[in-house]
DRENDO-1510 file (C-alpha; in Angstrom, 1 decimal, always signed):
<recs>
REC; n; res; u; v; w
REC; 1; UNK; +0.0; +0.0; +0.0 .
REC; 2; UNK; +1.4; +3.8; -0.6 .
REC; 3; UNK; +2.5; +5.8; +2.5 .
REC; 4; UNK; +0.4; +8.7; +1.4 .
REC; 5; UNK; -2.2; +8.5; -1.2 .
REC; 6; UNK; -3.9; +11.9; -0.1 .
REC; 7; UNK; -2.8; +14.1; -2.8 .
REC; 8; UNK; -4.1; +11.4; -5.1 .
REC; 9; UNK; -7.7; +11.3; -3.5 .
REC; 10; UNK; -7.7; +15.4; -4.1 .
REC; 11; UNK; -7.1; +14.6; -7.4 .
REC; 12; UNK; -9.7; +12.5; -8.3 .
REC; 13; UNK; -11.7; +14.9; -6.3 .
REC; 14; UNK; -11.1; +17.5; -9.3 .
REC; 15; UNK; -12.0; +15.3; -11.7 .
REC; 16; UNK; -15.4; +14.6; -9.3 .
REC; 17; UNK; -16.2; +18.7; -9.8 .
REC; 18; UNK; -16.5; +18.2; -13.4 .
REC; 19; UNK; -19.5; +16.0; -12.9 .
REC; 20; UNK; -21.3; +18.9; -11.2 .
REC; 21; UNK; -20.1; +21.4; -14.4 .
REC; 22; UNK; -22.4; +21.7; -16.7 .
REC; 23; UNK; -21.2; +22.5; -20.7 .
REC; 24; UNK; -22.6; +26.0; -20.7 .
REC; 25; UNK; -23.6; +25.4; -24.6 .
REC; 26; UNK; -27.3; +23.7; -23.8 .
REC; 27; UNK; -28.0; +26.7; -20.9 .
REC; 28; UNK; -27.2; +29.5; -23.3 .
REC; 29; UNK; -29.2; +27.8; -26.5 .
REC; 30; UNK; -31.8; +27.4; -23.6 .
REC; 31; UNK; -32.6; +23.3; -23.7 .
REC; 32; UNK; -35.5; +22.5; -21.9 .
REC; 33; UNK; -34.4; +19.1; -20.0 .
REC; 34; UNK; -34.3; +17.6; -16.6 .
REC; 35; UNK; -30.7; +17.1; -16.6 .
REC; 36; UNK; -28.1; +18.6; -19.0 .
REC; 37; UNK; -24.7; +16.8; -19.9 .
REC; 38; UNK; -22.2; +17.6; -17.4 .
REC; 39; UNK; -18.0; +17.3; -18.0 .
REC; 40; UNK; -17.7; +14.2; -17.1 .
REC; 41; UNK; -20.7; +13.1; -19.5 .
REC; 42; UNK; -18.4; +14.5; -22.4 .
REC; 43; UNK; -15.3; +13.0; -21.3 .
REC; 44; UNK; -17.4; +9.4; -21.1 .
REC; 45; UNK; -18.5; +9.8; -24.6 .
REC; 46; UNK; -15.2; +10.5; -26.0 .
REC; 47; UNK; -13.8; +7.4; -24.2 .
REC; 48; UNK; -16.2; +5.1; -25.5 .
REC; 49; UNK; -16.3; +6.6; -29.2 .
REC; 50; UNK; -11.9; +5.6; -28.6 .
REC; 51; UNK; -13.1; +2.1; -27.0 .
REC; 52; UNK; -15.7; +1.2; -29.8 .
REC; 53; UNK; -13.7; +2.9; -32.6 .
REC; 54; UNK; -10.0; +0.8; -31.7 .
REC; 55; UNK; -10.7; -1.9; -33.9 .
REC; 56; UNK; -11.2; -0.1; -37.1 .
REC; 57; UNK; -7.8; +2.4; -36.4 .
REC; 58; UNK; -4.6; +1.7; -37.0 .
REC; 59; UNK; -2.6; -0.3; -34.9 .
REC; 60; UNK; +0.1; +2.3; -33.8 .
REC; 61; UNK; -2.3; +4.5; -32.3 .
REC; 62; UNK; -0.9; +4.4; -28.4 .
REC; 63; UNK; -4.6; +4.4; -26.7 .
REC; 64; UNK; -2.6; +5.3; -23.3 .
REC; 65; UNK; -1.8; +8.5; -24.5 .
REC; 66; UNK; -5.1; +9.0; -26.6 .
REC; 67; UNK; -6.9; +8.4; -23.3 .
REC; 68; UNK; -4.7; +10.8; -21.0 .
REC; 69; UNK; -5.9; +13.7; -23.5 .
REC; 70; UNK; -9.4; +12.5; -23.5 .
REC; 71; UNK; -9.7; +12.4; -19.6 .
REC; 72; UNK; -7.6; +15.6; -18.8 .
REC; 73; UNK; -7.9; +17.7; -22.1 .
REC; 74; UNK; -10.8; +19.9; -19.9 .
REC; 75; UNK; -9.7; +19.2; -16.6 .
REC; 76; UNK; -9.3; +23.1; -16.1 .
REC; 77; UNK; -12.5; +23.5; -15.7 .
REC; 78; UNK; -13.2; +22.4; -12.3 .
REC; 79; UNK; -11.7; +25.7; -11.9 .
REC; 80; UNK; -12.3; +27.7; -14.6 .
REC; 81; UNK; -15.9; +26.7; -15.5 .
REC; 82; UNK; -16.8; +26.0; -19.4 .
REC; 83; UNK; -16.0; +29.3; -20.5 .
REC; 84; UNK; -17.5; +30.4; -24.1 .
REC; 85; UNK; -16.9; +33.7; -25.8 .
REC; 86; UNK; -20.4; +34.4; -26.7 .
REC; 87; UNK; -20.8; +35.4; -22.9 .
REC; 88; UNK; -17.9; +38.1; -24.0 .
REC; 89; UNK; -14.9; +36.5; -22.4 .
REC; 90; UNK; -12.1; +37.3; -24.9 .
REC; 91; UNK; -9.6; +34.8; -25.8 .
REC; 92; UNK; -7.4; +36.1; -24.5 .
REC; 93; UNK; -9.0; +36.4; -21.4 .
REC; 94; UNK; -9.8; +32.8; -21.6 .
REC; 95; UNK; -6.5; +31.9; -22.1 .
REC; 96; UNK; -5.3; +33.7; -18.8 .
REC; 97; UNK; -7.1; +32.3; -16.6 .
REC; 98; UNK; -7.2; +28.6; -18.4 .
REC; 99; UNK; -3.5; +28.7; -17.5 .
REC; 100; UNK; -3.7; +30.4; -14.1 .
REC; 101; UNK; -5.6; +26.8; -13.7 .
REC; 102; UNK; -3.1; +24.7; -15.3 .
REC; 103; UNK; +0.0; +25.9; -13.8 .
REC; 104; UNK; -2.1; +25.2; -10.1 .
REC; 105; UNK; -3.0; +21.6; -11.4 .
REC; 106; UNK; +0.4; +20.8; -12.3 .
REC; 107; UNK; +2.2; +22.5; -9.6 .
REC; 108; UNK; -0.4; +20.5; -7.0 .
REC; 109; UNK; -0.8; +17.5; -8.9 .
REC; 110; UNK; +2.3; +17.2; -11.4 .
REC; 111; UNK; +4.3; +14.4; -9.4 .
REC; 112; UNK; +1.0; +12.2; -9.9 .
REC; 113; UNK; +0.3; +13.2; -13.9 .
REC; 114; UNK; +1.9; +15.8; -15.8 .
REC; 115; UNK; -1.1; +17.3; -16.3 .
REC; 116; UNK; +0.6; +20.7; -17.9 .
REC; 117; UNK; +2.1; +18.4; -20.6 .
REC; 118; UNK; -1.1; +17.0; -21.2 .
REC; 119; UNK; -3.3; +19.6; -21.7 .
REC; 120; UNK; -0.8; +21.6; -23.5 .
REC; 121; UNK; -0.4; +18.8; -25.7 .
REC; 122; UNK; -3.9; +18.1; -26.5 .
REC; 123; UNK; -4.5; +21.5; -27.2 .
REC; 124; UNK; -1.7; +22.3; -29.6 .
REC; 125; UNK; -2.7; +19.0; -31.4 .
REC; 126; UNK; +1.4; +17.5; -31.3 .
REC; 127; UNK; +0.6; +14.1; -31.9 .
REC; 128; UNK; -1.5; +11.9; -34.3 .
REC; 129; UNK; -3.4; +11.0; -30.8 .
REC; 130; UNK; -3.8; +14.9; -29.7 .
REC; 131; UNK; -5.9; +15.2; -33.0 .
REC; 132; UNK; -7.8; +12.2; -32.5 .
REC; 133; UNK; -8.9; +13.1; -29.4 .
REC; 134; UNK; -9.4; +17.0; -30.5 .
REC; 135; UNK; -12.2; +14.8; -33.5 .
REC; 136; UNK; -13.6; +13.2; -30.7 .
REC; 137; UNK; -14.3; +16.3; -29.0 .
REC; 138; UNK; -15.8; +18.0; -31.8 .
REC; 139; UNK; -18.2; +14.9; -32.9 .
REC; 140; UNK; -19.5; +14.7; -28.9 .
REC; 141; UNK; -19.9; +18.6; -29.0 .
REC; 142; UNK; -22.4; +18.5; -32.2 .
REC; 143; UNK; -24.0; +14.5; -31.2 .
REC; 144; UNK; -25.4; +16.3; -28.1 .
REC; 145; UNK; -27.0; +18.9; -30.0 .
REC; 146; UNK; -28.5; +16.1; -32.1 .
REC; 147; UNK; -29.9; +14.3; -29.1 .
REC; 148; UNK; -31.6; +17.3; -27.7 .
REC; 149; UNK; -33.3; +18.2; -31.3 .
REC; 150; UNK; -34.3; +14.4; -31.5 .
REC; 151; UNK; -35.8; +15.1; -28.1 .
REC; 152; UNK; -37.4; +18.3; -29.1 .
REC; 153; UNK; -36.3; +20.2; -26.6 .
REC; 154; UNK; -35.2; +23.7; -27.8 .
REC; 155; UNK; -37.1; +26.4; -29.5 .
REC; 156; UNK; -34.9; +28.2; -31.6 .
REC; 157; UNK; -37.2; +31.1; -31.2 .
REC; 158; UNK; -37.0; +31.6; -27.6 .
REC; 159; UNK; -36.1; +35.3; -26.5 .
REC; 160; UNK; -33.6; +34.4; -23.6 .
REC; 161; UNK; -31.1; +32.3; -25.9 .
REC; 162; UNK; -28.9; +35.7; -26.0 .
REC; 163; UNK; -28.5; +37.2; -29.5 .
REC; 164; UNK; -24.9; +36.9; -30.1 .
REC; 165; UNK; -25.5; +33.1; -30.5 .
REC; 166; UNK; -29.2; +33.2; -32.1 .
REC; 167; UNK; -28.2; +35.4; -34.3 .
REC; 168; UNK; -24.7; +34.7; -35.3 .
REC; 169; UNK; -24.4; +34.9; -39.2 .
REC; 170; UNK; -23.8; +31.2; -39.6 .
REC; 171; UNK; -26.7; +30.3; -37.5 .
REC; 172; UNK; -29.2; +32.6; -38.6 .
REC; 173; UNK; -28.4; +31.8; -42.3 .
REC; 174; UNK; -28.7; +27.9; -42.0 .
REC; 175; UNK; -32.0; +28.5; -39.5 .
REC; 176; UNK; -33.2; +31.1; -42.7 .
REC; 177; UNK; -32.2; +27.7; -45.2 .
REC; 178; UNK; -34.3; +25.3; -42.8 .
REC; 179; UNK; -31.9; +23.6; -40.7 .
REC; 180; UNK; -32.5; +23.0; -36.9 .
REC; 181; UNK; -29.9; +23.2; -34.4 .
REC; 182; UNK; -28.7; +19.3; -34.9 .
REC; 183; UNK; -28.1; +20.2; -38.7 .
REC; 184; UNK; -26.4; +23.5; -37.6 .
REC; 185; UNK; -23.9; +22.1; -35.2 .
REC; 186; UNK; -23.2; +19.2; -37.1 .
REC; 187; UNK; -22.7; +20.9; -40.5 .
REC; 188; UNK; -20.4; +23.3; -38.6 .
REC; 189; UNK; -18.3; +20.8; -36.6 .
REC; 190; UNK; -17.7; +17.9; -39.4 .
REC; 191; UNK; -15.3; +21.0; -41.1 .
REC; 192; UNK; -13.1; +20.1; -38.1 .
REC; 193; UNK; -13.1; +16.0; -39.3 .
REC; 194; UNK; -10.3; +16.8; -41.4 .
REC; 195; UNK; -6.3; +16.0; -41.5 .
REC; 196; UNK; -4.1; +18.0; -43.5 .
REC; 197; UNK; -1.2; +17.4; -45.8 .
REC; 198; UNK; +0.8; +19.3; -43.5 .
REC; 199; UNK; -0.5; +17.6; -40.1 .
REC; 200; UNK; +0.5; +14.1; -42.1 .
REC; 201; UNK; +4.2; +15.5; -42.5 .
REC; 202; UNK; +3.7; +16.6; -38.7 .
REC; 203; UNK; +2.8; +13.2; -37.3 .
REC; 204; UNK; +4.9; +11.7; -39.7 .
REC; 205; UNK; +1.9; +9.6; -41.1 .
REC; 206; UNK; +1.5; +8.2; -44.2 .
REC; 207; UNK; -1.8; +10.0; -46.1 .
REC; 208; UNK; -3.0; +6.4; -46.9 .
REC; 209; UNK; -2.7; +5.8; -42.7 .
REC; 210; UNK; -4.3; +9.1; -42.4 .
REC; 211; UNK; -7.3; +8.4; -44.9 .
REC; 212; UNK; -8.2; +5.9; -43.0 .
REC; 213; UNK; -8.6; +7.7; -39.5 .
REC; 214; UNK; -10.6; +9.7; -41.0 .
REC; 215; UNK; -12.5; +6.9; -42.7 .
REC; 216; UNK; -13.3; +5.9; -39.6 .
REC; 217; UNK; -14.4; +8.6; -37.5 .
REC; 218; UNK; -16.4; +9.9; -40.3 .
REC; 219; UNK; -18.8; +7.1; -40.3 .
REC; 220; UNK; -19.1; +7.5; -37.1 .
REC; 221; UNK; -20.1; +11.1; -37.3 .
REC; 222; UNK; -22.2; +10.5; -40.4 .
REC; 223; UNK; -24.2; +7.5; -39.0 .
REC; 224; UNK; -25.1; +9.3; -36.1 .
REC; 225; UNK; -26.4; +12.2; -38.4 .
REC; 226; UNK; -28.0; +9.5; -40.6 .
REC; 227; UNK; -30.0; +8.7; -37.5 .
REC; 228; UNK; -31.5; +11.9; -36.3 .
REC; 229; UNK; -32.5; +12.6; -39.7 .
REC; 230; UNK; -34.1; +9.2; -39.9 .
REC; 231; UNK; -35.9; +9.9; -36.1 .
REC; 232; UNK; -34.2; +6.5; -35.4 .
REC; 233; UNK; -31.6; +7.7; -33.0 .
REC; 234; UNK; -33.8; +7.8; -29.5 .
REC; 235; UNK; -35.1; +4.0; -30.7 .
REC; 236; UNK; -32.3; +1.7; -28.8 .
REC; 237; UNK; -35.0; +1.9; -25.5 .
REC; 238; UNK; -37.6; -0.4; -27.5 .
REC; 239; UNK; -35.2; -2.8; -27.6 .
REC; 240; UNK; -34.6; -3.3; -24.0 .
REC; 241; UNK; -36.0; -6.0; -22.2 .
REC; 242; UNK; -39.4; -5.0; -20.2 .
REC; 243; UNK; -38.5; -7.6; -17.7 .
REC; 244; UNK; -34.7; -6.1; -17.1 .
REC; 245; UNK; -36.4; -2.9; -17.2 .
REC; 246; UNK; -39.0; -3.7; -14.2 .
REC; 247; UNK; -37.0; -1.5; -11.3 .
REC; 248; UNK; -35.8; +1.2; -13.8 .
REC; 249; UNK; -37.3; +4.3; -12.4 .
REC; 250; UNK; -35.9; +6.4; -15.0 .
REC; 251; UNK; -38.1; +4.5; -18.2 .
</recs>
C-alpha cells in the first residue's frame, strides 16, 4: 500500500467537480431538460467513441496517450468553468485564466500526472493522438445537440437564448435555409473531421494511414447524423428487455 495516497484522492476529487459542471452550450441555446450533460458526460462519450472505434484504427495508435488527452484535455474546468466567448470572455481572457488553472493543477498535482504536458499537448494538437482526441471532442460537442433536437427540446425562437448566439451569421443563415440546431452544429463541426497534408508531414503519417482515420471517424459522425434525420436515433430503449427494465425508475 502507498505511504500517502492523499494528494491522489484530491485529485480525483477535481476530476469529481467536473460531474457537477455543466457544458454552458445547452443553458445559453436554452434546452429544456431535466438534466443537462455535465463534463464528465463528455469525457465518457469520448472514451467510448476511442473504445468502440480501436478496432477499425490503425494499430500504432498508443490508446494510453489518446486516453490521458481524453480524460484531462478539460480538466481546467473544475476551476475555470466551461468558459465560451459568446458570454464576452475574450480569448485572451480565456487563455489567462485557463493557464492560471493549469500551472495550479500541475504544480499540486504534477508528481502524480503531468497534467501541464497534457493539456498543453492536447491543445496544440502534437501528436496523431492529440488530433484524435481534439475529433472526438468536436463529434460529442455537435451528437449532443442532435440528441436534444431528436428530443425536441429547444425552441430556436426563444427570447432568452442571447442574441450573439441566435443570431450569429452562420446560424441565422442555416436557420433562414431550414436547418435545426442538430443540422447547424453538425454541419459546422464535421469542417473540423479533417487532417491535413501538412499535419500528415507533422505526425509523420502516411496519407494512406491518415485516410483511414478519418475513414473511420467519419462514419461514425455521419451515421449518427444518418439517425437523427431518420428519427431512429432515441429508438435503442424499444429494444430493451421489459422484464430487465422492471426497477428502472428512469423508463
Amino acid at each position: 500500500m502507498p505511504d500517502d495516497i492523499q494528494e491522489e484522492v484530491k485529485l480525483f476529487m477535481v476530476f469529481d467537480i467536473l460531474g457537477d459542471t455543466e457544458r454552458t452550450g445547452p443553458i445559453l441555446w436554452q434546452i429544456k431538460r431535466k438534466r443537462l450533460e455535465d463534463i464528465k458526460d463528455h469525457i465518457l462519450d469520448l472514451i467510448l467513441m476511442a473504445r468502440i472505434l480501436k478496432k477499425y484504427l490503425p494499430d500504432f495508435i498508443n490508446y494510453d496517450k489518446l486516453y490521458d488527452y481524453i480524460i484531462c484535455h478539460d480538466l481546467p474546468e473544475a476551476i475555470t468553468g466551461d468558459i465560451t466567448a459568446f458570454e464576452g470572455v475574450s480569448k485572451e481572457e480565456k487563455e489567462r485564466v485557463t493557464n492560471v488553472a493549469i500551472g495550479y493543477l500541475q504544480q499540486r498535482f504534477g508528481h502524480i500526472m503531468n497534467l501541464k504536458k497534457i493539456i498543453m499537448g492536447f491543445e496544440k494538437r502534437i501528436d496523431i493522438e492529440a488530433k484524435i482526441a481534439k475529433m472526438f471532442d468536436k463529434i460529442s460537442s455537435f451528437c449532443a445537440f442532435i440528441k436534444y433536437q431528436s428530443e425536441q427540446n429547444i425552441d430556436m425562437n426563444n427570447p432568452n437564448i442571447i442574441s450573439s448566439l441566435r443570431y450569429h451569421p452562420y446560424v441565422d443563415q442555416k436557420i433562414k435555409e431550414g436547418k435545426d440546431i442538430g443540422d447547424i452544429f453538425f454541419t459546422f463541426h464535421m469542417q473540423d473531421i479533417n487532417i491535413s497534408d501538412e499535419e500528415c508531414e507533422k505526425y509523420q503519417l502516411s496519407r494512406k494511414d491518415a485516410d483511414k482515420i478519418l475513414e473511420v471517424i467519419r462514419a461514425f459522425a455521419n451515421e449518427l447524423y444518418n439517425q437523427k434525420l431518420k428519427g431512429t436515433l432515441l429508438d435503442v430503449k424499444e429494444t430493451f428487455p421489459s422484464e430487465g427494465m422492471k426497477y428502472n425508475k428512469g423508463r
